[in-house]
GUDOGU-119703 format. One record per atom (N, C-alpha, C): x, y negated, z negated; residue in one letter. Coordinates in steps of 0.2 Angstrom, whole numbers, plus 5000, padded with zeros to 4 digits. Each point is the difference from the previous one (the first is absolute). Layout:
! GUDOGU-119703
XYZa...
END
This chain:
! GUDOGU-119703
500450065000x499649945000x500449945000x499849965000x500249905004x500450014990x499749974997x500349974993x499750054995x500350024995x499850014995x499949994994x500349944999x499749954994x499949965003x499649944997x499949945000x500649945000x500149955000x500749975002x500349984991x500050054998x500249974996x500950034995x500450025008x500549994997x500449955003x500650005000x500549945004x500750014996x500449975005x500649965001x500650045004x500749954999x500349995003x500749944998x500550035002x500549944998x500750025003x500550034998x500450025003x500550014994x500550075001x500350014995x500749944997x500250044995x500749964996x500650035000x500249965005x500550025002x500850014994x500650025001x500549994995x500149934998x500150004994x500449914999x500250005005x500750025001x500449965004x500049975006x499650065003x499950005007x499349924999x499750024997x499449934998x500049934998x500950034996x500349935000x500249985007x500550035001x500149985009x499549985006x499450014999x499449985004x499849944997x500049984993x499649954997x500649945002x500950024998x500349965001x500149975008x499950045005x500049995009x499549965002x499350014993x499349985004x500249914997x500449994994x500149934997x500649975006x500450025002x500649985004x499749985005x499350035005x499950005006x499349944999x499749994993x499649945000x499150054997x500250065001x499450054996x499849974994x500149974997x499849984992x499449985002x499750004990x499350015001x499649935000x499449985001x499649955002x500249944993x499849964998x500449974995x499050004997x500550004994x499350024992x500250064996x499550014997x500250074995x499550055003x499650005007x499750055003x499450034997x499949984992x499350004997x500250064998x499450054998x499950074996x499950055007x499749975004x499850055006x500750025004x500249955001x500450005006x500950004997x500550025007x500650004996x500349925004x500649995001x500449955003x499950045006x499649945007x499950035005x500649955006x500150065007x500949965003x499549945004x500449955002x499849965005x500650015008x499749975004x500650015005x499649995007x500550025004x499650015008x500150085002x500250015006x500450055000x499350015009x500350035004x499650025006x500050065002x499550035002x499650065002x500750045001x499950064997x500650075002x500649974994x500349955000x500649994994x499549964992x500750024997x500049974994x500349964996x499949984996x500949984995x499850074996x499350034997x500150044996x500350075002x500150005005x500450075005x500950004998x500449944998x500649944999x500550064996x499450044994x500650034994x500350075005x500750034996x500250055003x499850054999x499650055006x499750065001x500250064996x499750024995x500150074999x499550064999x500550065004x499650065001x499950034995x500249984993x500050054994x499250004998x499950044998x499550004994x500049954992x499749975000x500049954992x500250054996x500249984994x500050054994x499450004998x499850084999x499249994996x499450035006x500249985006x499650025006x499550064998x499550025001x499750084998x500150035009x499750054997x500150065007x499749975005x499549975001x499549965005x499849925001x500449974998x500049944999x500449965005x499849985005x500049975009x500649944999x500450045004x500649935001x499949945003x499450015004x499949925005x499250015000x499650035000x499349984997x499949954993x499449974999x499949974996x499650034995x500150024996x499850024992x499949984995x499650014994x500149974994x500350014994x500349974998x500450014994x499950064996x499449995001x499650074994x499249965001x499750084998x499250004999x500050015007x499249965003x499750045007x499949935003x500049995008x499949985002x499550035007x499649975003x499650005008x500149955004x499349955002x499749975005x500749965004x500249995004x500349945001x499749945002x500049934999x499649955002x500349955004x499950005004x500249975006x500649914999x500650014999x500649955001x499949925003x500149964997x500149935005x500649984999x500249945004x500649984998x500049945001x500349984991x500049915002x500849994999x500249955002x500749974998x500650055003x499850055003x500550045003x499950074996x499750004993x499950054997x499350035003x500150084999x499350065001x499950004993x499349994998x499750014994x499550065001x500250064997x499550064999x499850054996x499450014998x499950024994x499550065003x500050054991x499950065003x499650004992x499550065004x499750024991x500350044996x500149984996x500350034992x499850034995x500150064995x499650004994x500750004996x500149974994x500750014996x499550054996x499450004999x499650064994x500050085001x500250005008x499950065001x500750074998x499850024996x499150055003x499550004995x500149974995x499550014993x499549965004x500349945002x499449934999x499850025007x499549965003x499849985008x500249925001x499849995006x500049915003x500549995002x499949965006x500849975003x499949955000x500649955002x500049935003x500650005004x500149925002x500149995006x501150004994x500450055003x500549984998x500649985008x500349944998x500349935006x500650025000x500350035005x500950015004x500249955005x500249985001x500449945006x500450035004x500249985006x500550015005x500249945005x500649995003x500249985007x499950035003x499850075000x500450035008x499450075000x499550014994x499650055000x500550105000x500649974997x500550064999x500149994993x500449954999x500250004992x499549974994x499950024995x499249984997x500249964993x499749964999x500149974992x499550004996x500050044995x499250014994x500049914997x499349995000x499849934997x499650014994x499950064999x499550034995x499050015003x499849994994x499050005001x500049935003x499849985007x499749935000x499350004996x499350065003x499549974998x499950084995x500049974993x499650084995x499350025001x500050054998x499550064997x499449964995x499750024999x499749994997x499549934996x500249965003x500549924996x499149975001x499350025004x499449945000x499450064998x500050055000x499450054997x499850025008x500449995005x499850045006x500150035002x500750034997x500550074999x500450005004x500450045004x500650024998x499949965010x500949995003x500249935003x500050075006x499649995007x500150075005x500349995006x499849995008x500450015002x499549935004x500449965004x499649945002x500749965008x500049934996x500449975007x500049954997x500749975001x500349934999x500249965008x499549954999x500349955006x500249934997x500349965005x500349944999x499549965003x499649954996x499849985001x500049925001x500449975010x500349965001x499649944998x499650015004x499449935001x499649994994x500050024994x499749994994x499250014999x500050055004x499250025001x499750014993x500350054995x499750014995x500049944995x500549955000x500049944994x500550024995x500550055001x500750024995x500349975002x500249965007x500549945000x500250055007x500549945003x500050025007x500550054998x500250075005x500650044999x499950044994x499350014997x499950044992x499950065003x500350034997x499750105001x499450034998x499750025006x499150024995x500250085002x499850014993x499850105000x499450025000x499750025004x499650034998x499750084998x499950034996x499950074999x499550034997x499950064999x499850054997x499950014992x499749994997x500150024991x499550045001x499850054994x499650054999x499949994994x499250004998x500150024993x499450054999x500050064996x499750044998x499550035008x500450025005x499950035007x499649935005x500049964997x499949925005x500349965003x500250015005x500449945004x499849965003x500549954997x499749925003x500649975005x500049965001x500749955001x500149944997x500449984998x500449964995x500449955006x500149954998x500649945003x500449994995x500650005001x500449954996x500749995006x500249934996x500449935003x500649994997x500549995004x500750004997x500249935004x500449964996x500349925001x500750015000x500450064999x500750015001x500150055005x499750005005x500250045006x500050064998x499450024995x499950074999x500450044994x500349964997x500350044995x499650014992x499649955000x499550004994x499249995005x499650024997x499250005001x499649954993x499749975004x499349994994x499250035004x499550024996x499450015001x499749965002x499750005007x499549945000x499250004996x499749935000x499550024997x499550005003x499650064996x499350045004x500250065002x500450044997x500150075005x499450044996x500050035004x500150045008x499849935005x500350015004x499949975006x499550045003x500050055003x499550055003x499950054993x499249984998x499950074997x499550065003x500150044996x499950065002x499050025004x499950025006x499449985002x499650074998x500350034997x499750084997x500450065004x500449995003x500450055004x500650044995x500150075001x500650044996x500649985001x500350015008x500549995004x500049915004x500449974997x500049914999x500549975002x500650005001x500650004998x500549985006x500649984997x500649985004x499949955005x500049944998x499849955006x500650005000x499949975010x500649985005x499749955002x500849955001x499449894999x500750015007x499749985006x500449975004x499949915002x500449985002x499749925003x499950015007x499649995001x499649995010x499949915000x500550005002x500349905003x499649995006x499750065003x499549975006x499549974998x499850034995x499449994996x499749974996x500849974997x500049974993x499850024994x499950065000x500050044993x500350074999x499750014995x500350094996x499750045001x500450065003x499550075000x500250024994x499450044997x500250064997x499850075003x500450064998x499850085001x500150044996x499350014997x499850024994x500050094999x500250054997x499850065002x499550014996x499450045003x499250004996x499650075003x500850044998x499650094999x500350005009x499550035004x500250035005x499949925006x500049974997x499949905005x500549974996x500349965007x500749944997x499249945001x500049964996x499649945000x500449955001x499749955003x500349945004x500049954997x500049944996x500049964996x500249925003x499849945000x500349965004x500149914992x500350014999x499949914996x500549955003x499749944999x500549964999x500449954997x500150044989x500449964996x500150054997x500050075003x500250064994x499550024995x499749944999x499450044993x499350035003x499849955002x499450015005x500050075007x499750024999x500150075005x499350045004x499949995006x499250045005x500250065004x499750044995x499950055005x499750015006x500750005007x499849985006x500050085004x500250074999x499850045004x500350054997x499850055000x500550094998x500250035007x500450034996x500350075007x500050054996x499550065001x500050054998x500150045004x500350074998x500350055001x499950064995x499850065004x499750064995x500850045002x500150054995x500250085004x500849964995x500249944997x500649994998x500349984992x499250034997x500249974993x499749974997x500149964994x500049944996x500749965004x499849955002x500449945006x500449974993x500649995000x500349954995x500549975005x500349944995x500649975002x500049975010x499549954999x499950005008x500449955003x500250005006x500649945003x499649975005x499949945003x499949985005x500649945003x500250015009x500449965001x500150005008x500249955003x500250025007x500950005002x500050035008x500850024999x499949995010x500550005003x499849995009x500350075001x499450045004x500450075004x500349995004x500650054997x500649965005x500449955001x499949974995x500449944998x499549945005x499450025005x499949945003x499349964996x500149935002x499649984996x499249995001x500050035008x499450015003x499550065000x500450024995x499750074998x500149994989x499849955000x500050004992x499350024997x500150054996x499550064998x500050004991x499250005000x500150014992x500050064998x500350034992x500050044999x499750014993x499650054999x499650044993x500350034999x500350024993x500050054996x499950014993x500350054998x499550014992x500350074999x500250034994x500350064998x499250034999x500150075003x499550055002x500150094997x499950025002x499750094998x500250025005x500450045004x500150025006x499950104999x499650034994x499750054998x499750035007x499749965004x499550045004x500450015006x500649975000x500349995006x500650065000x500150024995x500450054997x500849954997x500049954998x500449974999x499749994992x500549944995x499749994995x500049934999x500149964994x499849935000x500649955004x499849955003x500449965004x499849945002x500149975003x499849945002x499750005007x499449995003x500050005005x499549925003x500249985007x499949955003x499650005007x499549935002x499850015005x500449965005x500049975005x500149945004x499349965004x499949935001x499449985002x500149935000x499549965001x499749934998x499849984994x500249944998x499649984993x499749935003x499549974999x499649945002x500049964995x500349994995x499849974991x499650034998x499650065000x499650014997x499850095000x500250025008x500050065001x500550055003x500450064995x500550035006x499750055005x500150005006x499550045005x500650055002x500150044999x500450085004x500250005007x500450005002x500250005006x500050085003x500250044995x499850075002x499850034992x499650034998x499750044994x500450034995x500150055006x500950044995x500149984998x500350004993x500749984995x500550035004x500349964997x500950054998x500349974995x500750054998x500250004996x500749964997x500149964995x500849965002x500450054996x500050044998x500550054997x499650064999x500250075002x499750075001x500450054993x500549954995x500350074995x499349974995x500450054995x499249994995x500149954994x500649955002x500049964994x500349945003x499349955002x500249945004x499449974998x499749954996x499349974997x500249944998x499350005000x499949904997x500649955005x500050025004x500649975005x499849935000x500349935001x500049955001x500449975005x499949965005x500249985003x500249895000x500449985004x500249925000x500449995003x500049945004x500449975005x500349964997x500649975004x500649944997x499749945002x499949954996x499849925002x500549985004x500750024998x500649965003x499950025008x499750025001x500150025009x499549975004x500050005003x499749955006x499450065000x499249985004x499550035001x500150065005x500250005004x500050055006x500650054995x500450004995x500650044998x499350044994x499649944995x499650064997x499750035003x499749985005x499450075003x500450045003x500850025000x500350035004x500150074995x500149984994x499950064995x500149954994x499650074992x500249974994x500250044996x500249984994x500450054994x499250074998x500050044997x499750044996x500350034996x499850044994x500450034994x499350034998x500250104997x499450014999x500150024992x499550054999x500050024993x500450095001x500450024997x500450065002x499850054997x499250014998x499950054998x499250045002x499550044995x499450025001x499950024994x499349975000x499750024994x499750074999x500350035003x499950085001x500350034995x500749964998x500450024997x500349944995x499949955002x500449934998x500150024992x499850024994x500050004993x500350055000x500250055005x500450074997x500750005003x500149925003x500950045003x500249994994x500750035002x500550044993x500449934998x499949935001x500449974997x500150004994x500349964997x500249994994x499949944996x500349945003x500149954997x499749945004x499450025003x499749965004x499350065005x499349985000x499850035005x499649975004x499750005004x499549975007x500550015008x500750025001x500250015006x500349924999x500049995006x500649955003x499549975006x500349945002x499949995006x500450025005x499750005007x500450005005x500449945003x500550015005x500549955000x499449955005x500249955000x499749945004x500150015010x499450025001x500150025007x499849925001x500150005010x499649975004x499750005004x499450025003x499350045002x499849925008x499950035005x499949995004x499550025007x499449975002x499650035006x500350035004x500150075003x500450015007x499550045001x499950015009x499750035002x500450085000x499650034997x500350095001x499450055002x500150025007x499550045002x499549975000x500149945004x499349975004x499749984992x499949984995x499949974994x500449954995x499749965000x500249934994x500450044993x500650014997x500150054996x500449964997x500250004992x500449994997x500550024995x500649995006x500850024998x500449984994x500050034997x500449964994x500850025001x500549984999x500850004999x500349954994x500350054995x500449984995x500349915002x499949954993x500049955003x500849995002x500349965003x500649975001x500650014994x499649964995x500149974993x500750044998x499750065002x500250084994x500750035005x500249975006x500650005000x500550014994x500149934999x500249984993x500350034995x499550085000x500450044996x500450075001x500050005008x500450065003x500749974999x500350084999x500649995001x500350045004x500550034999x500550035005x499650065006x499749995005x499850065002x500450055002x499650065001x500450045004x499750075003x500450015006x499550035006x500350064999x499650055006x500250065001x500149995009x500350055002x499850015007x499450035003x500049995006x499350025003x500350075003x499550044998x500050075002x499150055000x500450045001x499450065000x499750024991x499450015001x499650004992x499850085000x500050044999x499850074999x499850014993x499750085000x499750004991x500550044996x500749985002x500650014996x500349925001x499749974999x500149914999x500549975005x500149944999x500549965004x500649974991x500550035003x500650014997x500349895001x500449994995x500149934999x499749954999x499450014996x499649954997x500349964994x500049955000x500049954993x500050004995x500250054995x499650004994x499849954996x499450004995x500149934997x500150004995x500449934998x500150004993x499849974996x499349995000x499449994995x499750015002x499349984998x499350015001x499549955004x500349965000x499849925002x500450015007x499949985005x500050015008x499750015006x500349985006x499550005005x500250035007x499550045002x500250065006x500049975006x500249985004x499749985007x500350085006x499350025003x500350075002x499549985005x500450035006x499650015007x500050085002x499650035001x500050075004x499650015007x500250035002x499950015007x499750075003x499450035003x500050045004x500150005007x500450025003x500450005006x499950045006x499949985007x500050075004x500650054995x499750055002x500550054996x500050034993x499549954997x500150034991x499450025001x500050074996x499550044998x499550004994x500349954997x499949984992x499349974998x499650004997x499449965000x499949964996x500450034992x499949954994x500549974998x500149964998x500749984996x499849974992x500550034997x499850004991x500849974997x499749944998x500549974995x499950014993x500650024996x499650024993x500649954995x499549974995x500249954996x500250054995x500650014996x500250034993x500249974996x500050034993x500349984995x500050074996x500949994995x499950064996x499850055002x500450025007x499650075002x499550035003x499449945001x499450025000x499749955007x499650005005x499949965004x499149994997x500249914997x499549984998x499349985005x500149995005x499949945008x500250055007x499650045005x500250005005x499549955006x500249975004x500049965005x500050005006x499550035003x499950065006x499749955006x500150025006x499749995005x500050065005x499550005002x499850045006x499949995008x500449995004x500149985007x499350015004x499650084999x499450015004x499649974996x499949984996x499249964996x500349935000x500550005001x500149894999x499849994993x500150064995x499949974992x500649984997x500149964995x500550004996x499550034991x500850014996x499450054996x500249984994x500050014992x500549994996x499550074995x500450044997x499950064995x500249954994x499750004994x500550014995x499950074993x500850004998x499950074995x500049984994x499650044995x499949984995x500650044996x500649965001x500650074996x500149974995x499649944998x500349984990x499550024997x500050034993x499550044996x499649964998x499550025002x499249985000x499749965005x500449985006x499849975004x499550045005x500050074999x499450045002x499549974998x499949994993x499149984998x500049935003x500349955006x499649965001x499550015007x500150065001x499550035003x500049995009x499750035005x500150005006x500149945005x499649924994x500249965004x500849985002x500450014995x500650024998x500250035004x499950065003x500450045001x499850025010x499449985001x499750015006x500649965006x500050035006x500349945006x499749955003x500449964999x499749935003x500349985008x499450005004x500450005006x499949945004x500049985007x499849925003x500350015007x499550005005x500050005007x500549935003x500550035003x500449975003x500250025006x500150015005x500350025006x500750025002x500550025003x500749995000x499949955007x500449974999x500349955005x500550035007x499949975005x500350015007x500250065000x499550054999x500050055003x500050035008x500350035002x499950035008x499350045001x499650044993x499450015000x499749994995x499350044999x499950004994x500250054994x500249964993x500350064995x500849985001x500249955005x500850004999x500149935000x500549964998x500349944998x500450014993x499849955000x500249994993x499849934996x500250024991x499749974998x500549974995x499849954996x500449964996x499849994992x500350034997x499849984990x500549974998x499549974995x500549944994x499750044995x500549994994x499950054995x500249964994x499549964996x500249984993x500050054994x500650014996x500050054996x500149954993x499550034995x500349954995x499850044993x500450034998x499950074993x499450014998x499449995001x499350004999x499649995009x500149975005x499749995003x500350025007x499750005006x500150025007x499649965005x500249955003x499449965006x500550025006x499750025003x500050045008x499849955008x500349955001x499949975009x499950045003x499649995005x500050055005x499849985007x500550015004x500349945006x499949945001x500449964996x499849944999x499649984993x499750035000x499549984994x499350035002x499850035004x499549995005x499650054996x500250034994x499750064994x500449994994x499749984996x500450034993x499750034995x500650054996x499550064993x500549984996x499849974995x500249974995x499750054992x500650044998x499950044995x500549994991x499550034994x500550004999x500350044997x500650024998x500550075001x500150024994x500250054997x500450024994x500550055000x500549985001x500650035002x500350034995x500250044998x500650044993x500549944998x500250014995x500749955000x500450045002x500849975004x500550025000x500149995007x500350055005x500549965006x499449985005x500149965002x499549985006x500350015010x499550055003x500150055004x499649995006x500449975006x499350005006x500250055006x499650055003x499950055006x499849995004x500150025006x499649995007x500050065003x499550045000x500050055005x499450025006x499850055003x499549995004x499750074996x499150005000x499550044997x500250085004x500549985008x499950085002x500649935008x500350065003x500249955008x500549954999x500249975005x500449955002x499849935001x500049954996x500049935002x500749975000x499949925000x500549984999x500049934997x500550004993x500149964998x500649945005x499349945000x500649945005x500349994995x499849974995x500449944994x499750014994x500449994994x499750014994x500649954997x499649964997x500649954994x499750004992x500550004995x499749994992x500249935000x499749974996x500149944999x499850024992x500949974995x499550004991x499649905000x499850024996x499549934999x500249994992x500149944998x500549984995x499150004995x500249984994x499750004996x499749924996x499549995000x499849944999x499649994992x500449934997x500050004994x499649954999x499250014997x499649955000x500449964994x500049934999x500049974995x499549994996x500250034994x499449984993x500249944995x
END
């Protein structure tokens, strides 16, 4: 099933890293002009950076890279995912950026697991790779409407709501006693503290079960705000213009996918043209009936201000593994119009509620997020489709690669591959079926400690790419088949001389708990998460039966990223 509780866990932050190394980041971030905003940053918030810094670099990228593990790290604990310190985190809520800074906050519980409730707890960045904890912007608990859920923060230029031109309005979800309303609250510091506005709820509850997670775009053609609301198996359309005030102007319903959470509305040009600028629907869904399980799935279409119309019925899918949700999407202000609608950032939530409460972490649970993709309209097979590829950004943390040669794959492997030496790294491998190779499947297998935790398969006659995971750490059986089933996604091979030949291309993020899989170009991704044995880390390539050919396979380690606390 879609959730199974109500929204009443959260959070998210990032771990603590060694003194040293922490001093070394705090002292690089001072050198380079990172210090924090000037004030004592109140009870919510910590000392937040200022600065510029432009799309793909940072100054917070500046300290020297390392591949070790912190002292203290647990067996699962993501070297360049964003985490939290401890306790649980979910939602992600969708990033702005003022002053050169990415402000983004993620629901949090510090109560968990005794207590319920989450709020909104605030990370910063330059570059959406290196992360700085700010603490709780907005708390739990704090007006009798209960616990802080998942909503939208915009910058509001023109001073529509009256917080002053440039104020951050949030608006979100609270629940109290199984009621969801929405709530506004307003920040004067560029989002690092919040106050409650007065009269909340802003939107209350019109006797509905499922109410929840507003998405507040600006439509500048219009001169006002959308909202998209999830309302059970309908995103509901909402239009105001100061934020508080809000008219229900039209729903999009949809059977066969669930209770609808977390919805996105946005436009993008297929193809980068701008004569083809297309809006796009989404909303995390149920993909149960489809034989798949929870994900996020989208439409493409028109929006009039008032109503999105379908361009074609079908959904599709922005990630096919089983642990890609509540995804959010946002474009850079700093770029000219025709560059945003050419693509935008997304990050999603890296887990499933199938299992989310029973991974075997330790010192922290709710999963991770995924790294910050860039997701763009391309046509693929005659359809408007959307590609995501790892952002730019994340360069920044590769280091020394290293290749193999290209040779023949057989099911006694391809001899001189890379080993890795940690757990944090990235695969880029092209395989081929060729006039001449008999081979059909190609299986790359991800190890640790002896055990292949992750194999990562493709199949030349189906055009599938596929990802197994094993359950080889003890008890990772009982999280049950969603866990352990294969997750696959239609791709085709490339410049083949027939059908069933070419070839195709994989990116392969590996990171001690997780595996997100590109798939030529981006054009499929299965985003999982893993649990690998401790000890040596071990990658394979061999074919399921036959002859392909490996063209090129390189390891890239990927350095380890010390959020500042």
């Amino acid at each position: 099933m879609q959730r199974f509780s109500l929204r009443t866990l959260g959070p998210r932050a990032r771990w603590i890293a060694v003194a040293v190394a922490l001093a070394l980041v705090l002292a690089a971030a001072a050198v380079i002009g990172l210090a924090g905003r000037p004030g004592d940053g109140g009870t919510q918030g910590g000392a937040g950076p200022q600065g510029g810094g432009t799309q793909g670099s940072s100054t917070q990228s500046a300290a020297p890279k390392s591949f070790s593990r912190p002292e203290g790290a647990s067996q699962f604990r993501p070297s360049y995912h964003l985490t939290p310190a401890k306790e649980w985190m979910n939602d992600p809520q969708r990033p702005f950026l003022l002053d050169g800074v990415w402000h983004y906050y993620y629901l949090y519980n510090a109560d968990h697991p005794e207590g319920n409730g989450t709020e909104w707890f605030h990370v910063t960045s330059t570059d959406l790779v290196q992360w700085k904890d700010e603490g709780v912007a907005i708390g739990k608990f704090k007006n009798g409407l209960g616990d802080i859920e998942t909503g939208s923060a915009v910058v509001d230029q023109d001073n529509t709501a009256g917080f002053g031109k440039g104020a951050v309005v949030a608006v979100m979800t609270q629940q109290d006693k199984g009621v969801q309303r929405q709530s506004l609250f307003y920040s004067t510091d560029k989002g690092y503290t919040f106050k409650e506005a007065d009269g909340n709820p802003v939107m209350d509850n019109p006797g509905k079960e499922h109410w929840r997670d507003p998405k507040i775009i600006r439509d500048e053609a219009r001169e006002q705000w959308v909202m998209a609301l999830a309302e059970g198996e309908k995103i509901g359309l909402y239009t105001s213009r100061d934020l508080k005030d809000w008219n229900y102007v039209s729903g999009f319903e949809r059977r066969g996918l669930g209770i609808l959470e977390c919805p996105d509305l946005f436009q993008l040009d297929v193809d980068g043209d701008p004569a083809k600028r297309t809006w796009v629907l989404a909303a995390s869904a149920n993909g149960t009936a489809e034989g798949r399980t929870t994900g996020v799935a989208y439409w493409t279409g028109t929006f009039d201000g008032t109503t999105f119309t379908t361009a074609d019925d079908k959904h599709q899918w922005l990630d096919a593994g089983a642990d890609f949700y509540a995804a959010v999407t946002w474009d850079d202000p700093r770029l000219t119009e025709n560059e945003r609608m050419a693509s935008r950032h997304a990050i999603g939530w890296m887990n499933n509620w199938t299992y989310a409460r029973q991974l075997p972490t330790t010192d922290w649970q709710g999963g991770a997020d995924s790294i910050v993709r860039d997701i763009r309209l391309k046509t693929v097979q005659g359809r408007p489709t959307l590609v995501s590829t790892p952002t730019p950004a994340l360069s920044a943390l590769d280091g020394e690669a290293k290749t193999a040669d290209s040779g023949a794959l057989t099911p006694e492997g391809a001899g001189g591959l890379p080993a890795p030496a940690g757990g944090a790294y990235r695969l880029d491998v092209t395989l081929e079926r060729a006039p001449g190779d008999d081979g059909t499947e190609a299986l790359l297998k991800l190890g640790n400690g002896g055990a292949d935790f992750a194999t990562v398969g493709y199949n030349f006659e189906a055009g599938t790419a596929w990802v197994d995971r094993a359950a080889v750490v003890p008890g990772a059986d009982a999280l049950g088949p969603v866990f352990t089933e294969r997750r696959s996604a239609q791709s085709p091979p490339r410049n083949g001389s027939s059908p069933g030949r070419g070839s195709v291309e994989l990116t392969i993020f590996v990171d001690y708990s997780s595996a997100e899989v590109f798939v030529n170009g981006g054009e499929q991704t299965l985003t999982s998460v893993v649990l690998p044995r401790p000890g040596q880390p071990a990658v394979s390539a061999a074919t399921a039966g036959g002859k392909l050919t490996l063209k090129s396979f390189k390891y890239t380690p990927l350095a380890t990223v010390l959020t500042a606390r």
